[in-house]
N, C-alpha and C positions, 0 to 999 in steps of 0.2 A: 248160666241161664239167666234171662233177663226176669226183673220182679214183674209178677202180675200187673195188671192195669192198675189193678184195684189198687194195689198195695204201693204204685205212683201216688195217685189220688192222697190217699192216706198222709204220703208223705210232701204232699202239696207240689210235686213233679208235673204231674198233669192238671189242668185247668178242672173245675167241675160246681157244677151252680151247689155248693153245701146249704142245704138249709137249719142242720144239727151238727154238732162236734163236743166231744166231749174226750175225757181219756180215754175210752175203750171202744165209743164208736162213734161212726162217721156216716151221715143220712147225707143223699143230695136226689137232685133229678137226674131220670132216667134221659139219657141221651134218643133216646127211639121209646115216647111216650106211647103204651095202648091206653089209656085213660088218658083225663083230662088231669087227674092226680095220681102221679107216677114216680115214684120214690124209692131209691135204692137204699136199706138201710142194711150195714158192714161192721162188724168187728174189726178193729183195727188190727189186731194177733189175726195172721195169716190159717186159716183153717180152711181146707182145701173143698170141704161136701159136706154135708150133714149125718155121713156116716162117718167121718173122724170126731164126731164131737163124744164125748164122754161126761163122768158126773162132773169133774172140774169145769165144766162149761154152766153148769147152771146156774149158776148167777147172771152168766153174761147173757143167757138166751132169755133168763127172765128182763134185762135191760132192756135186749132188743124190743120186746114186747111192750113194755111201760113205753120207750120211745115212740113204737109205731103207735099206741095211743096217744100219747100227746101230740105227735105230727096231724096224727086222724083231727084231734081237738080243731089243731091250730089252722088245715086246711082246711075244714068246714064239712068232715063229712065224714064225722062221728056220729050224726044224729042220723044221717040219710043211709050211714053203711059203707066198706068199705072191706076189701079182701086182702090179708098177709099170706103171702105165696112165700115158696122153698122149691126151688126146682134143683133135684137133684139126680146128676148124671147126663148122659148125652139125651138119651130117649126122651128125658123129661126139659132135655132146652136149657141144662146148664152148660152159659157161652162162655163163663168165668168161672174157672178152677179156685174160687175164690167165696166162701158161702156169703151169701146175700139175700135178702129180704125182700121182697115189692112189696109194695104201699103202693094202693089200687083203689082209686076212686071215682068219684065226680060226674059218675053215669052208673045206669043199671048195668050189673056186669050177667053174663049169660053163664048158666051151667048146661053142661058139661062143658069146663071150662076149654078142653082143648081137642 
């Protein structure tokens, strides 16, 4: 079986705008932006949904976290707001077997989001 997209990317296989990299993860832009600020942030360790994470992940979910606030900083819409999504499963529109993050800005976003 071929590795996930994501875990291409990761491995610098596939092209992709990074705007973070670090050891453990990897933020870029979303290829089919719904905002104006539109941000895939990734663990680099292959974890399939957010139902395989477990307590050894806490650390890394709290990274992802700190990360998506300084992206928020760094794009400008930390002050104005901004939404961290997790879609998991088919029903909820996970396209990649691969857990990931949105970073969601740069306009008013509407609730009920979907």
């Amino acid at each position: 079986m071929d590795k996930c997209i994501f875990c291409q990317i990761i491995e610098h296989k596939i092209p992709a705008q990074i705007v973070l990299e670090n050891e453990e993860i990897i933020a870029f832009r979303d290829i089919n932006p719904q905002a104006p600020v539109h941000i895939l942030i990734i663990p680099k360790k292959h974890i399939s949904s957010l139902i395989e994470l477990n307590k050894n992940h806490d650390e890394l979910i709290g990274q992802i976290c700190r990360v998506a606030k300084e992206l928020a900083k760094k794009e400008s819409i930390d002050s104005s707001g901004f939404r961290l999504v997790v879609n998991t499963g088919p029903n909820a529109g996970q396209a990649v077997n691969h857990i990931h993050f949105h970073l969601l800005g740069g306009r008013k976003l509407k609730w009920p989001p979907g």
